[in-house]
Wavefront OBJ file of the C-alpha trace (Angstrom):
o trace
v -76.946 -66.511 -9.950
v -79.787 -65.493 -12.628
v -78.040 -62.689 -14.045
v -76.482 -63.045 -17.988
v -73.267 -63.543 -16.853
v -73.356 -66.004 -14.542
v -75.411 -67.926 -17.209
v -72.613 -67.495 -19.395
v -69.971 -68.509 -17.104
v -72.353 -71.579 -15.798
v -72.551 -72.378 -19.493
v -68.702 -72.488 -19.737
v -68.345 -75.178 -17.075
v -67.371 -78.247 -18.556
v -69.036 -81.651 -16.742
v -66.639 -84.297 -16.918
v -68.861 -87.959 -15.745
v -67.000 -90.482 -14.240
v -63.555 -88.342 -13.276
v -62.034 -88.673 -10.941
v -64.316 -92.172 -10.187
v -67.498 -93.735 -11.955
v -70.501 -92.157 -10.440
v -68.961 -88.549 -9.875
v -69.269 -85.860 -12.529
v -66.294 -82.952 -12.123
v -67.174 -79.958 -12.796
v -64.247 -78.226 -15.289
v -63.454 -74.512 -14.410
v -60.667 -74.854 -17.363
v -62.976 -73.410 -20.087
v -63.703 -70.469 -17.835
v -60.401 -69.640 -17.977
v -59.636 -70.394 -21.387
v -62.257 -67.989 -22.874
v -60.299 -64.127 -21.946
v -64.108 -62.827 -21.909
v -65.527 -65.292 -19.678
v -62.673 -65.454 -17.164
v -63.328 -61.181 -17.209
v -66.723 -61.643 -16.369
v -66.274 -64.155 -13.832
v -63.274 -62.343 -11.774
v -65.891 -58.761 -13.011
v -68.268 -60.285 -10.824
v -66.462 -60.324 -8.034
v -65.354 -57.353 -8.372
v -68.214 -55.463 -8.132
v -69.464 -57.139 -5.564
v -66.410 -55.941 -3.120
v -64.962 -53.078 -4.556
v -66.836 -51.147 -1.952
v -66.169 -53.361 0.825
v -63.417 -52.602 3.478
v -61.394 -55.867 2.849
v -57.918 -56.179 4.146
v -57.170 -59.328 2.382
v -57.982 -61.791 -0.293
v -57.379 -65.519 0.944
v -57.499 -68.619 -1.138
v -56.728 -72.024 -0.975
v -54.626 -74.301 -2.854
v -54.350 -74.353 -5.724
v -57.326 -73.435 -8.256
v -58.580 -70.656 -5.896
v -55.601 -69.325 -6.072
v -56.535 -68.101 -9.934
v -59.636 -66.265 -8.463
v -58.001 -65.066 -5.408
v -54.664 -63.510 -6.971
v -56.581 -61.669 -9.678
v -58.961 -60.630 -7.334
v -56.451 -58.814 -4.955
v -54.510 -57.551 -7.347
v -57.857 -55.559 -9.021
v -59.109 -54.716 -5.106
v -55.461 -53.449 -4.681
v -55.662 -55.691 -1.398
v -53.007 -58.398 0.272
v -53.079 -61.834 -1.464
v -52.476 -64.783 1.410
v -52.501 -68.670 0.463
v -53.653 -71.292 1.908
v -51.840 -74.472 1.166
v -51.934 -77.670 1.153
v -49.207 -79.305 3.860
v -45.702 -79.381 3.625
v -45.573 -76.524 1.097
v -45.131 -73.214 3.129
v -41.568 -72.683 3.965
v -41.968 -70.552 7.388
v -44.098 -71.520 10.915
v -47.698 -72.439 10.074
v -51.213 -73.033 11.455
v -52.772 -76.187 10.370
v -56.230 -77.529 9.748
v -57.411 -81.195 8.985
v -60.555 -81.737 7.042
v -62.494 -84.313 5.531
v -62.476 -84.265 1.733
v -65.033 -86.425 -1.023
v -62.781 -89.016 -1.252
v -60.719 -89.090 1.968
v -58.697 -86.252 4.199
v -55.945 -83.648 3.907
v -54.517 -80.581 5.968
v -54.636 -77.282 4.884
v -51.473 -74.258 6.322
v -51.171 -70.871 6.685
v -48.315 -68.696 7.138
v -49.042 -68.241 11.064
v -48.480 -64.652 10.584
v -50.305 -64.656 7.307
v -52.966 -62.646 9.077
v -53.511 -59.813 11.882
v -56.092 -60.470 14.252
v -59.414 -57.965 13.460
v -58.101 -58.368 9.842
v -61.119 -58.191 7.154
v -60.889 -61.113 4.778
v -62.241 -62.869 1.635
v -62.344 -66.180 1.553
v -61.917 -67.269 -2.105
v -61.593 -71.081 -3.473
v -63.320 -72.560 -7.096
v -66.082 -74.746 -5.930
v -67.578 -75.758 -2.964
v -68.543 -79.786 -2.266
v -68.452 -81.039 0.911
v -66.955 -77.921 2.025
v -64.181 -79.229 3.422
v -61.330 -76.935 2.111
v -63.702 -73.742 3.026
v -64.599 -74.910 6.513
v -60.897 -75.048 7.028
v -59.442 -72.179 5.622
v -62.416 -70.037 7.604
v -60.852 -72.061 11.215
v -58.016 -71.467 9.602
v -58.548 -67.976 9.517
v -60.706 -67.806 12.801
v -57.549 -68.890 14.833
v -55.192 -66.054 13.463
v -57.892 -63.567 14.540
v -59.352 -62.645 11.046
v -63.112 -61.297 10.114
v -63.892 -63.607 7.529
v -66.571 -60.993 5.796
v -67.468 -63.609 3.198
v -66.701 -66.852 1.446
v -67.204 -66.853 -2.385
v -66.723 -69.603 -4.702
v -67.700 -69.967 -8.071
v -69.529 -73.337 -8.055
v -71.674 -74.894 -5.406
v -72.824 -78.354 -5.811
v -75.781 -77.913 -2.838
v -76.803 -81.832 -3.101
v -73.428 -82.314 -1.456
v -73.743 -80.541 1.855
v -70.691 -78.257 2.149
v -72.892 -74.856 1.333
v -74.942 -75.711 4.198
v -72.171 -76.676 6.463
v -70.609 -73.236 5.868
v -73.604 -71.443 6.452
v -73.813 -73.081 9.908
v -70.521 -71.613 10.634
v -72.790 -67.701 10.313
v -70.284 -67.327 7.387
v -72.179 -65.733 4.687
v -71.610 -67.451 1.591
v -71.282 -66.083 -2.473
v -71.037 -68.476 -5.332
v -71.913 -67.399 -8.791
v -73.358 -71.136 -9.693
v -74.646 -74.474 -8.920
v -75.250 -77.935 -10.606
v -77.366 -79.884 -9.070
v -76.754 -83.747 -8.457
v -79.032 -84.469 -11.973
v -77.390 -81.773 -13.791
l 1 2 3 4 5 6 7 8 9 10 11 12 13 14 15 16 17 18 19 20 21 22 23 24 25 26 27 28 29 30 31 32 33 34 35 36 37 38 39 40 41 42 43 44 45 46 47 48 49 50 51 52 53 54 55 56 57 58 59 60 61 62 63 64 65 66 67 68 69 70 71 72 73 74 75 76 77 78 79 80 81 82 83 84 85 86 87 88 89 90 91 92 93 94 95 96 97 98 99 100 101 102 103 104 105 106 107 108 109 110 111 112 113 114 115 116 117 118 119 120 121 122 123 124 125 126 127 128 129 130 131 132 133 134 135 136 137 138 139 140 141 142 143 144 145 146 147 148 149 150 151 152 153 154 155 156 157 158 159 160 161 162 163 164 165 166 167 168 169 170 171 172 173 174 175 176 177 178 179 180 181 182
């Protein structure tokens, strides 16, 4: 997290007060990936830190992960699996409910999205409450899968999902936080 390039790509985060309600402040990855350097340094990051991993699969979850978690397979040469929200995988799924900021939603898989003693990333933009992340890992948990890691780009700590995924003995990556004064 103290490195020159996550300072660069902290730097690119754009804090947005009052969006989506007064009193929150959204944190923007959009300049990350507007800027072809910064978005290279950001997925060259991850990279490096599981190229020499033995990873079956990169899993994200709907819909910015999905950015990190595509280009990140595709450079690992590794399996790309979504996680979606509901309704929006065609074949049988597994299903997850979990508790968001500002209410709930269910997260799918593809129930045969993953073998069981599968190695997996677990790959999303930013971590809050944790919600999304604490489902795609029960998610994952159910089908079987070795989730080796989660890694997100942004953790807001002051909101309680890093620690919530810890508690799960899920280790946990993310290249940057803002805290609540930030």
């Amino acid at each position: 997290m103290h490195t020159p390039a996550a300072q660069l790509i902290r730097n690119a985060v754009a804090s947005v007060r009052d969006w989506p309600q007064p009193g929150v402040t959204f944190r923007d990855i959009t300049p990350i990936l507007q800027d072809p350097r910064i978005f290279r340094m950001l997925i060259d990051l991850f990279i490096y830190r599981y190229m020499d991993r033995r990873l079956d699969l990169v899993v994200s979850i709907d819909a910015r992960g999905f950015i990190l978690g595509s280009a990140l397979a595709y450079e690992l040469k590794l399996g790309f699996v979504p996680i979606r929200k509901q309704g929006k995988l065609p074949r049988p799924t597994v299903r997850e409910q979990y508790e968001l900021e500002y209410g709930t939603a269910t997260a799918e898989i593809h129930a045969d999205a993953v073998k069981p003693g599968q190695r997996v990333l677990l790959v999303d933009d930013l971590i809050a409450t944790g919600g999304t992340m604490l489902a795609g890992i029960k998610l994952l948990q159910r089908l079987g899968a070795n989730v080796l890691e989660a890694a997100a780009i942004i953790d807001l700590p002051q909101v309680g999902g890093s620690r919530l995924i810890e508690q799960t003995g899920t280790p946990l990556y993310t290249v940057c936080r803002f805290d609540e004064d930030e």
